[in-house]
C-alpha positions as CSV (number, residue, x, y, z in Angstrom):
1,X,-107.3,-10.3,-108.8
2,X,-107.3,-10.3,-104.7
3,X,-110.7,-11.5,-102.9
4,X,-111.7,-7.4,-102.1
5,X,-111.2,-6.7,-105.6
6,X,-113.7,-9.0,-106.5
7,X,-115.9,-8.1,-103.7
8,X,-115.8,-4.4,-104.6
9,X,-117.3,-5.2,-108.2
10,X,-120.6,-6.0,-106.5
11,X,-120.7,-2.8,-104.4
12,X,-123.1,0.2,-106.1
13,X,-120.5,2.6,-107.5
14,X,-119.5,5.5,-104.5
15,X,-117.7,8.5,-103.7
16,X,-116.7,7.7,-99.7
17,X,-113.6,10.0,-100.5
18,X,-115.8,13.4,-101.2
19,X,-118.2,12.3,-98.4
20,X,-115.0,11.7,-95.1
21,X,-113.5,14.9,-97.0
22,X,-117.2,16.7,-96.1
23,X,-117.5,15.0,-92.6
24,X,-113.9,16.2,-91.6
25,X,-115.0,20.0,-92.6
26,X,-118.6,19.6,-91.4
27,X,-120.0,20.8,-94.3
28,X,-123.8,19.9,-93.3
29,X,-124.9,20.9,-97.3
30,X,-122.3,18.7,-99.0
31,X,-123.1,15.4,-96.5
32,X,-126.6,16.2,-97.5
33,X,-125.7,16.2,-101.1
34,X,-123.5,13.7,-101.3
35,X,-126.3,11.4,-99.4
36,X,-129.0,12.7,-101.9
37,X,-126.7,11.2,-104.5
38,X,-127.2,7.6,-103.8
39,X,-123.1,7.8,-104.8
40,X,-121.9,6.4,-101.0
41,X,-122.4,4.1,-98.6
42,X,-124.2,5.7,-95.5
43,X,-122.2,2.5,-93.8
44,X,-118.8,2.5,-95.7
45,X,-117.3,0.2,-97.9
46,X,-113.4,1.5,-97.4
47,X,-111.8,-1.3,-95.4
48,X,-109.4,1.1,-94.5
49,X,-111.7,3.9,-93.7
50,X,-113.8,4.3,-90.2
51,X,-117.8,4.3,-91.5
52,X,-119.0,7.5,-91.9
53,X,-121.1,7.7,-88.9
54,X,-118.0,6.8,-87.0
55,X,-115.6,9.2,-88.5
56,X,-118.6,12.2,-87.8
57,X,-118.1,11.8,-83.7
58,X,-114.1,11.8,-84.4
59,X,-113.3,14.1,-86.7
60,X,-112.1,17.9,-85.1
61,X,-113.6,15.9,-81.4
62,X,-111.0,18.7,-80.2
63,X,-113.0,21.6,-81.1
64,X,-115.5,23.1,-79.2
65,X,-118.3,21.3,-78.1
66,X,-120.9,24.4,-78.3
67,X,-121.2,24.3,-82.2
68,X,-118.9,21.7,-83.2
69,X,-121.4,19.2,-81.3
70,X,-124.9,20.6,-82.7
71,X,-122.9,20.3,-86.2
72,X,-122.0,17.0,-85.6
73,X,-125.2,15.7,-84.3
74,X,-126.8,17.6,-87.6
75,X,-124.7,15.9,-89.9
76,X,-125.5,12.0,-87.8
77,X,-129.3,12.9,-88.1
78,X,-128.6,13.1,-91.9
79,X,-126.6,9.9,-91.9
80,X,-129.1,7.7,-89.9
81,X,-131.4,9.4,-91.9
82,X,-130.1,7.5,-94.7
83,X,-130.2,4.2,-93.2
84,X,-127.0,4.3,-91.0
85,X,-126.3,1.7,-88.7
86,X,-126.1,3.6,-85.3
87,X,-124.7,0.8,-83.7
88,X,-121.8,0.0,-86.0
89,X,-118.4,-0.2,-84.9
90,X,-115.2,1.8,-85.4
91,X,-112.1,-0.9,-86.5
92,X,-109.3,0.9,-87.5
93,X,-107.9,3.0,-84.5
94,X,-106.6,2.0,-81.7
95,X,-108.0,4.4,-79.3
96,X,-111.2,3.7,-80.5
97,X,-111.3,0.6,-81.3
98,X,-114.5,-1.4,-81.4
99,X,-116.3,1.6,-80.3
100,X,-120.1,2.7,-81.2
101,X,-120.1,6.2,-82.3
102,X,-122.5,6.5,-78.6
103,X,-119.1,5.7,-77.0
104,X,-117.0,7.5,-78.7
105,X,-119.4,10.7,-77.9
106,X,-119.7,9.8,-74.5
107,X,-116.9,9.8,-74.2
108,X,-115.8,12.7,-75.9
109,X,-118.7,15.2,-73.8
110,X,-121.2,15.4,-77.0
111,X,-124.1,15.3,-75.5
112,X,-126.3,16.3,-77.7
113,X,-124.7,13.6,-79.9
114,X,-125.2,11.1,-77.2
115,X,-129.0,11.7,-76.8
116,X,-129.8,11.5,-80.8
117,X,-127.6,8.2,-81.0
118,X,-129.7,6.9,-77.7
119,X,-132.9,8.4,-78.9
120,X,-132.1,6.1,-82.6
121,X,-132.3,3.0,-80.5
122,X,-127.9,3.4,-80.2
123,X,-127.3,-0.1,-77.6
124,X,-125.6,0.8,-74.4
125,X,-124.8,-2.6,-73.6
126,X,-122.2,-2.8,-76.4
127,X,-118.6,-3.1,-74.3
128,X,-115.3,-2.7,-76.4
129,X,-112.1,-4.5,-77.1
130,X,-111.2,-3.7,-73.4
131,X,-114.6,-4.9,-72.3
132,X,-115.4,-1.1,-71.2
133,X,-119.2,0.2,-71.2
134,X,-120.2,3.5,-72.6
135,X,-120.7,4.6,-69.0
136,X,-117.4,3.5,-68.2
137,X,-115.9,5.7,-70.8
138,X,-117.9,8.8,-69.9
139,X,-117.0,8.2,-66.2
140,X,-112.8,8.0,-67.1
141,X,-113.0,10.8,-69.2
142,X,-115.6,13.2,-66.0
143,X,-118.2,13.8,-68.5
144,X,-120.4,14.5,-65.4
145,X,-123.4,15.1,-68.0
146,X,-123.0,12.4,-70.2
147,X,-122.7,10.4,-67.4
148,X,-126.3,11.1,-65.6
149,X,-127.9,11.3,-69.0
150,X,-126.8,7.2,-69.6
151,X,-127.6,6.1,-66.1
152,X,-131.2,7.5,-66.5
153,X,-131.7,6.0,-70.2
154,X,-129.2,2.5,-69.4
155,X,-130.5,-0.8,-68.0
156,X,-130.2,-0.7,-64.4
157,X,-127.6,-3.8,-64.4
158,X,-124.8,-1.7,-66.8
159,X,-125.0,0.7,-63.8
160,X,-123.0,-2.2,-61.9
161,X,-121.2,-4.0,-65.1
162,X,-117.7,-5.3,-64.1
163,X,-114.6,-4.5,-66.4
164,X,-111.8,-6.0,-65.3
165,X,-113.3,-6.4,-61.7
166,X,-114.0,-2.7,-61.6
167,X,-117.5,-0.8,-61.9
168,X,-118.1,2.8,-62.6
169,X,-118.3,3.6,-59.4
170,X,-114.8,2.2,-59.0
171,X,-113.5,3.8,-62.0
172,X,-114.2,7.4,-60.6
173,X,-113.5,7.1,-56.8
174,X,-109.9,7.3,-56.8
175,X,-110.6,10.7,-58.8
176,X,-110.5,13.7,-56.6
177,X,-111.5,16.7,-59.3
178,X,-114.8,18.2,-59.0
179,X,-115.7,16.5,-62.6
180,X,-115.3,13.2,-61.0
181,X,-117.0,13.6,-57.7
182,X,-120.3,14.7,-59.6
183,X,-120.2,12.0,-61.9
184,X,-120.1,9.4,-58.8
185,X,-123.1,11.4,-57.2
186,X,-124.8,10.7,-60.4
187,X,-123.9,6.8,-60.2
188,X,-124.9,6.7,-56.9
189,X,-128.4,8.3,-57.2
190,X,-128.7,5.9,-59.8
191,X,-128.4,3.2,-57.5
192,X,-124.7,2.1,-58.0
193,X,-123.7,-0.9,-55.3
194,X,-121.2,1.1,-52.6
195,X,-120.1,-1.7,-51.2
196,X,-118.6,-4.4,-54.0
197,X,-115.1,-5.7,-54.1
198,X,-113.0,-5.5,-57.3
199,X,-110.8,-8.7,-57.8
200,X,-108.1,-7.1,-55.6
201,X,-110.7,-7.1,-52.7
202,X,-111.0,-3.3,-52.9
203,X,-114.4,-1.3,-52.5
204,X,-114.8,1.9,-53.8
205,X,-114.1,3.7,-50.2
206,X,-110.7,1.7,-50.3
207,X,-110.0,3.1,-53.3
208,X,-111.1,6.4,-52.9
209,X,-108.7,6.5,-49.4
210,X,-106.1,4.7,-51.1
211,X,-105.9,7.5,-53.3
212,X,-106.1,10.5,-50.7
213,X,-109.5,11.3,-52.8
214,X,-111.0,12.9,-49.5
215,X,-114.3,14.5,-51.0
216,X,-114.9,10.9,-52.6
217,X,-114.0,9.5,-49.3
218,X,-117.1,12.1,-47.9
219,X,-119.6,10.9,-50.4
220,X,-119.7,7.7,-49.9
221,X,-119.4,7.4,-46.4
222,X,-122.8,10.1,-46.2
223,X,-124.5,7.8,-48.9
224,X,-124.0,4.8,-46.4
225,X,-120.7,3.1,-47.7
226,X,-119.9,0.0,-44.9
227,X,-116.2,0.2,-43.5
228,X,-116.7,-3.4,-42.2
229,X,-114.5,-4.8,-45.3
230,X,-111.5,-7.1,-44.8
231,X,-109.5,-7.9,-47.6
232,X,-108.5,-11.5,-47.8
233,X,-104.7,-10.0,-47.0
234,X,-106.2,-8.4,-44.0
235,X,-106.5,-5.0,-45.4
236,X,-109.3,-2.8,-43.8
237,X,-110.1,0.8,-44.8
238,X,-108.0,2.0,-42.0
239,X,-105.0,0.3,-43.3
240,X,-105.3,2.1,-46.7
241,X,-106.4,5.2,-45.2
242,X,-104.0,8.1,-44.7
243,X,-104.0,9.7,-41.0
244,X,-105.6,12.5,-41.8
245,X,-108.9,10.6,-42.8
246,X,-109.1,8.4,-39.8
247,X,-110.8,10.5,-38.0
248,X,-113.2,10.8,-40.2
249,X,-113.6,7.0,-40.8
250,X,-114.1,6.7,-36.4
251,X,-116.8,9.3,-36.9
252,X,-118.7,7.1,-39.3
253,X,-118.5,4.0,-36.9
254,X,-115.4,2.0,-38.2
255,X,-114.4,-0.4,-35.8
256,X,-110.8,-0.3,-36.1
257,X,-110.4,-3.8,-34.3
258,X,-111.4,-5.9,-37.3
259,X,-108.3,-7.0,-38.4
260,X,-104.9,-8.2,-37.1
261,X,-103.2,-6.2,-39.8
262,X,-104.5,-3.2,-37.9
263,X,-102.8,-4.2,-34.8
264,X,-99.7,-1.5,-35.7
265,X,-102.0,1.0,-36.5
266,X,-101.8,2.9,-33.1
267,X,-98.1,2.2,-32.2
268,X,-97.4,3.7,-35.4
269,X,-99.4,6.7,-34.7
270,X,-97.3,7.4,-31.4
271,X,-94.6,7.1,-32.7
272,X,-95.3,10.1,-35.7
273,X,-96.8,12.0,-32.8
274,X,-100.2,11.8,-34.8
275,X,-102.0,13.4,-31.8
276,X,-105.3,13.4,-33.1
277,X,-105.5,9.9,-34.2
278,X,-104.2,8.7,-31.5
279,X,-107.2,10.2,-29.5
280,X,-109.6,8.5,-32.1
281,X,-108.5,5.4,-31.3
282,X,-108.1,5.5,-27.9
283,X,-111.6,6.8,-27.9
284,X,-113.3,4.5,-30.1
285,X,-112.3,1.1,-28.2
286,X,-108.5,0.4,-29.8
287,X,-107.5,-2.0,-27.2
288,X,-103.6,-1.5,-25.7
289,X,-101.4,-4.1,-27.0
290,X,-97.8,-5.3,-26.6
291,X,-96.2,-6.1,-30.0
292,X,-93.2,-7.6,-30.9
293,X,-89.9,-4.9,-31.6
294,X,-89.0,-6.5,-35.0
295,X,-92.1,-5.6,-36.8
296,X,-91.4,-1.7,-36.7
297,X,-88.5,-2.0,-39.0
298,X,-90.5,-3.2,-41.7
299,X,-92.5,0.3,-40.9
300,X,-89.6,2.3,-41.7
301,X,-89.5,4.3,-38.8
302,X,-86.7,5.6,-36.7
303,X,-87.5,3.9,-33.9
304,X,-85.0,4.4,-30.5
305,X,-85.9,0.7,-29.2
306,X,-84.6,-0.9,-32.2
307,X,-82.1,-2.4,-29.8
308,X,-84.7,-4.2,-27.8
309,X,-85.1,-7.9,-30.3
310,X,-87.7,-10.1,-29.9
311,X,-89.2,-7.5,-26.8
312,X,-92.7,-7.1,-26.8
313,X,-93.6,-3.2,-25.9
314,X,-96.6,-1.1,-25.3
315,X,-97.8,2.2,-27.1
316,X,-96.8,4.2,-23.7
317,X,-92.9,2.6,-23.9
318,X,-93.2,3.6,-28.1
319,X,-94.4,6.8,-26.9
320,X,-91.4,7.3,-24.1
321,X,-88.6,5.9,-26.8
322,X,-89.6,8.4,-29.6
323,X,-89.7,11.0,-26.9
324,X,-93.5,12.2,-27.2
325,X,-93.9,13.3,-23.3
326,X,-97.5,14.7,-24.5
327,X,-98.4,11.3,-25.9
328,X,-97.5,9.4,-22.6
329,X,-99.2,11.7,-20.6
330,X,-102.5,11.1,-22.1
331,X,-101.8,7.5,-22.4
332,X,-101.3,7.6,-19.0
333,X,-104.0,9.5,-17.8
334,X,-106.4,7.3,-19.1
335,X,-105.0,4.5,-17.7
336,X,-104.0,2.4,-21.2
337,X,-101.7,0.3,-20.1
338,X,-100.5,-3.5,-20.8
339,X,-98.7,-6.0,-19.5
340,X,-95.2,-4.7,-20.2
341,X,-96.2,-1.4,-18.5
342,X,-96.7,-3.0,-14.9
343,X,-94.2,-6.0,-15.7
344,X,-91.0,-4.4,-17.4
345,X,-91.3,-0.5,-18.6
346,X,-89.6,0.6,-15.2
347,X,-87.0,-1.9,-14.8
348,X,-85.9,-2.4,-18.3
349,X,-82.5,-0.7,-18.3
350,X,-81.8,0.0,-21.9
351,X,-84.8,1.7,-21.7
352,X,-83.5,4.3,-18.8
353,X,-80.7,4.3,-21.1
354,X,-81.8,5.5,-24.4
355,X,-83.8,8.1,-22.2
356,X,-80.6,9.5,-20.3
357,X,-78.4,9.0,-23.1
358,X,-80.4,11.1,-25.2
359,X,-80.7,14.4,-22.2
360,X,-76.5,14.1,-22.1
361,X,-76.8,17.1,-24.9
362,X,-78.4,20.2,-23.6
363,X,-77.6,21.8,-27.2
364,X,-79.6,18.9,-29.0
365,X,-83.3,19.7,-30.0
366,X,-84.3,16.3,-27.9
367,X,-82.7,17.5,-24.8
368,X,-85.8,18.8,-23.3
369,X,-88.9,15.9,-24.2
370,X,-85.6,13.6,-23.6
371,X,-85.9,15.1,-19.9
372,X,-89.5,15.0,-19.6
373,X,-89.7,11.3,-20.8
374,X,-87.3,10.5,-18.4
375,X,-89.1,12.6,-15.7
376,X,-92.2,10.1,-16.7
377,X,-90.3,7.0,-16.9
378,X,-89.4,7.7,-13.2
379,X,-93.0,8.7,-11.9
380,X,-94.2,5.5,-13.1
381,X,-91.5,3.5,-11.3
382,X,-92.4,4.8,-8.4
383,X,-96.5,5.3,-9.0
384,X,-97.8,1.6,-7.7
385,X,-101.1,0.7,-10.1
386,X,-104.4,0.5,-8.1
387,X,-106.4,-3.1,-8.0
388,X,-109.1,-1.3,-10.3
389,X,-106.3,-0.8,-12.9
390,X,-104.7,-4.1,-12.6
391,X,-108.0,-6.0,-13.1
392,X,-108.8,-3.5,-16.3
393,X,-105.4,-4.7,-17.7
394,X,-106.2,-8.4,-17.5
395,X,-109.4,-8.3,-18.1
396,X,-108.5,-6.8,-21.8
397,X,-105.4,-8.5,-22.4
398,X,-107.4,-11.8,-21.8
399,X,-110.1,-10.2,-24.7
400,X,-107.1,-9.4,-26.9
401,X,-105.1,-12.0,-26.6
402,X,-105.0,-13.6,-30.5
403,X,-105.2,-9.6,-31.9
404,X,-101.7,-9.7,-32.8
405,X,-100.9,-12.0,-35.8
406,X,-97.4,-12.9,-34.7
407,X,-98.5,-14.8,-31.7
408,X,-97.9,-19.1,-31.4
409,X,-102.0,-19.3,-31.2
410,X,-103.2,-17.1,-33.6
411,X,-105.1,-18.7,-36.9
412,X,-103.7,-19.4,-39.9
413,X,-105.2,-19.3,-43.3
414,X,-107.1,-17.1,-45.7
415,X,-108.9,-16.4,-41.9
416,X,-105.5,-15.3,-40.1
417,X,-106.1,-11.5,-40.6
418,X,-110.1,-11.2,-39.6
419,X,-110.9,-10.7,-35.7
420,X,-114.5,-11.9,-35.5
421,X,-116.1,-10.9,-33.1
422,X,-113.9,-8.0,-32.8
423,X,-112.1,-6.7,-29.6
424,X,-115.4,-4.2,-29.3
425,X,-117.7,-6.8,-30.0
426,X,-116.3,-9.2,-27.2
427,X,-116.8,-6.6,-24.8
428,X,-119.6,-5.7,-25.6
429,X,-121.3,-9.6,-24.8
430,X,-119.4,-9.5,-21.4
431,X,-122.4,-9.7,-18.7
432,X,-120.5,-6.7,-17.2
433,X,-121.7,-3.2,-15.8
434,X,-121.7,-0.3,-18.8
435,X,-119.1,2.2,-16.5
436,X,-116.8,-1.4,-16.5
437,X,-117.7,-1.5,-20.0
438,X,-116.5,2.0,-21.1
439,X,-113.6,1.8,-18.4
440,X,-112.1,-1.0,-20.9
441,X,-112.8,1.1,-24.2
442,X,-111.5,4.2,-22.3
443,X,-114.5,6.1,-22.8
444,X,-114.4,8.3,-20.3
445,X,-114.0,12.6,-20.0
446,X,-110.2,12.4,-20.1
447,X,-110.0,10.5,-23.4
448,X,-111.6,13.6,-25.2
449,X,-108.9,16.0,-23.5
450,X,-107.7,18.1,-26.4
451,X,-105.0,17.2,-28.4
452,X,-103.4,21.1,-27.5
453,X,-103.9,20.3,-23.6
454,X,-101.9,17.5,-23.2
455,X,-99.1,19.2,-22.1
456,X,-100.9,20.3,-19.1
457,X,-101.8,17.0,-17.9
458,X,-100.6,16.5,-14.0
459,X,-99.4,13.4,-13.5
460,X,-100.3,13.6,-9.7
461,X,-103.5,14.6,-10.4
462,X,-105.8,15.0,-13.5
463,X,-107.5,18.0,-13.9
464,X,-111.1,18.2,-15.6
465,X,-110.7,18.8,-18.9
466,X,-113.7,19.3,-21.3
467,X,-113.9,17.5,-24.2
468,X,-112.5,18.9,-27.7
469,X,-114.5,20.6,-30.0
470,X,-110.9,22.3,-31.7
471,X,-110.1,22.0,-35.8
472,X,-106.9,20.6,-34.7
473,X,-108.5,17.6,-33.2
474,X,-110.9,17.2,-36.2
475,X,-114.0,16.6,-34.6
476,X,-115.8,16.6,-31.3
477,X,-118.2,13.5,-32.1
478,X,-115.6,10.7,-31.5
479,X,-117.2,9.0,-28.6
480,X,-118.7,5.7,-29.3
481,X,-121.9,4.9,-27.6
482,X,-122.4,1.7,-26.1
């Protein structure tokens, strides 16, 4: 005879079979019966069978919750009635796995399931096989209600347990449905950290932006999320961010000079014509750089100057070579230029080139910004730069100077990546006038010239443009204040 054989001659005699058959139908009278009886085990004895408290939570969990879930918290009053253990754990499915029946109702959206187990003394510390928390199930599966209920009733640590590097918080940010954006104001007002790093290095803003989750994104930046976070592989949460939510990253003070893997970020934007990020960072202290030609590739982008190896360019020659006239007006009006603008833009002949090559087609859909590039390209060839702008030029090349990572000088290291202090920060210790100050960071009434205006930008002579308050800019408030 086998070892459970033997066992089971010890066990009282029972009738588990009638009593799963009676949980599966809900059949509140014959549980109660059944229990009455003294023929089962409130706890189980089938090796192969979920215990009966267990199998309650599971069975039909895709009915209804109204009255399925008053039924099935009836029938687990019964059972711990009877001396259940409210704390035992499911073995035998995989999905459920070393689950409480708390878990698996969480879970699942039976609340009032939930509170009886919790009310019973049910443990919410109690992780299973995957090291997951009850509030970590409720929070993957947007029980929004289940969720607040366990954050009021759960030790305040739990709120914060790691699985796999991740919290709760982390869990739901990526989520963008309704569902998931309550159950991480519930986290939140709970006291959930904002600001720790999974073992990837990612807060829960990062992940939320990652993700395009925008109304995540909203949250946690209005609860007070920081944006100072460099990954040790540089990353930032403008890095990870789409365009579209830059803008709202500027607005909540991101200083988007904190890391050398940043230092693309605004050549990129000329080059997709992404108007009104371009204005964020120009407005909020982006410094103008000259970075090496054999970098875009890896970006993917059609560039025109792909012929120019091993040439370092500025934003205004991007902004010329992917024929954005609009872009290098503005650039150009406020005065961001580097040291290939005064140095090389006008005399580099393949520039001129590309420029007339591309206005030899009057039938071509580039024939006309191919004209006005050029038309800009020769204005500046001719347009000498005052002393005013030549010293501004030095005077922020010399603070930007080991910003870009592929330069001889720049750190190596897990430190390569992080520009401490920042370009911004730099500036701000120079023992320099404010107007200097906010000449450098371009903070001045042309930088907020609507992103619809900059077509009628004189080159000759800027007009006084107000600054934008337009949807198509995204927001009005840009302006950092020194």
């Amino acid at each position: 005879m086998s070892l459970l054989g033997i066992f089971s001659n010890f066990l009282p005699a029972t009738n588990n079979s009638k009593l799963s058959n009676a949980i599966d139908e809900q059949d509140l009278e014959k549980v109660m019966l059944l229990l009455i009886s003294g023929k089962c085990s409130v706890n189980g004895n089938d090796l192969n069978r979920d215990p009966p408290l267990i199998q309650c939570v599971i069975s039909q969990y895709k009915s209804a919750q109204g009255e399925g879930d008053s039924r099935r918290c009836e029938i687990l009053k019964l059972l711990v009635h009877h001396g259940a253990n409210v704390d035992v754990q499911s073995q035998w499915r995989s999905w459920w796995n070393q689950m409480t029946a708390a878990m698996i109702a969480a879970s699942l959206g039976y609340l009032r399931c939930l509170q009886f187990l919790v009310k019973s003394g049910a443990d919410l510390t109690i992780t299973n096989d995957y090291r997951q928390t009850i509030l970590m199930l409720a929070v993957e599966r947007e029980e929004a209600y289940c969720v607040k209920y366990l954050t009021e009733h759960m030790p305040q640590a739990m709120i914060d347990y790691r699985s796999g590097g991740e919290t709760a918080l982390m869990l739901a940010a990526p989520e963008s449905s309704e569902r998931s954006l309550l159950c991480m104001q519930h986290l939140i007002d709970a006291g959930a950290e904002l600001d720790l790093q999974n073992k990837y290095g990612y807060t829960a803003v990062m992940l939320a932006l990652n993700n395009n989750s925008s109304n995540a994104v909203s949250l946690l930046l209005e609860k007070g999320a920081a944006l100072d976070t460099v990954k040790h592989t540089g990353h930032t949460p403008l890095t990870v961010c789409s365009s579209q939510e830059t803008i709202k990253l500027l607005r909540y003070g991101l200083d988007p000079t904190l890391s050398r893997r940043d230092q693309y970020c605004l050549h990129y934007m000329v080059a997709m014509g992404s108007e009104a990020v371009i204005r964020g960072l120009v407005m909020n202290g982006f410094p103008a750089l000259d970075l090496d030609c054999r970098r875009f590739a890896t970006l993917g982008l059609p560039f025109r100057f792909t012929f120019l190896p091993s040439t370092r360019i500025s934003p205004l020659a991007v902004a010329l070579l992917s024929l954005r006239p609009d872009v290098a007006r503005y650039l150009i009006a406020n005065h961001f230029f580097t040291r290939f603008d005064i140095t090389r833009l006008s005399s580099k002949r393949k520039i001129w080139r590309s420029l007339q090559g591309a206005c030899n087609n009057e039938n071509s859909v580039d024939y006309f910004r191919a004209k006005q590039c050029l038309e800009i390209l020769n204005f500046l060839s001719k347009q000498p730069k005052s002393l005013r702008t030549l010293c501004l030029i030095v005077i922020s090349s010399a603070l930007s100077q080991d910003f870009a990572i592929d330069l001889p000088h720049t750190l190596r290291g897990k430190d390569k990546w992080i520009c401490k202090p920042t370009f911004i920060e730099r500036l701000e210790l120079l023992e320099i006038p404010g107007f200097l100050k906010r000449a450098l960071l371009h903070q001045t009434p042309l930088s907020g010239i609507c992103c619809r205006s900059w077509e009628e930008i004189l080159l000759e002579k800027n007009r006084n443009f107000s600054i934008c308050g337009c949807r198509h800019c995204n927001d009005p408030g840009l302006l950092r204040e020194l």
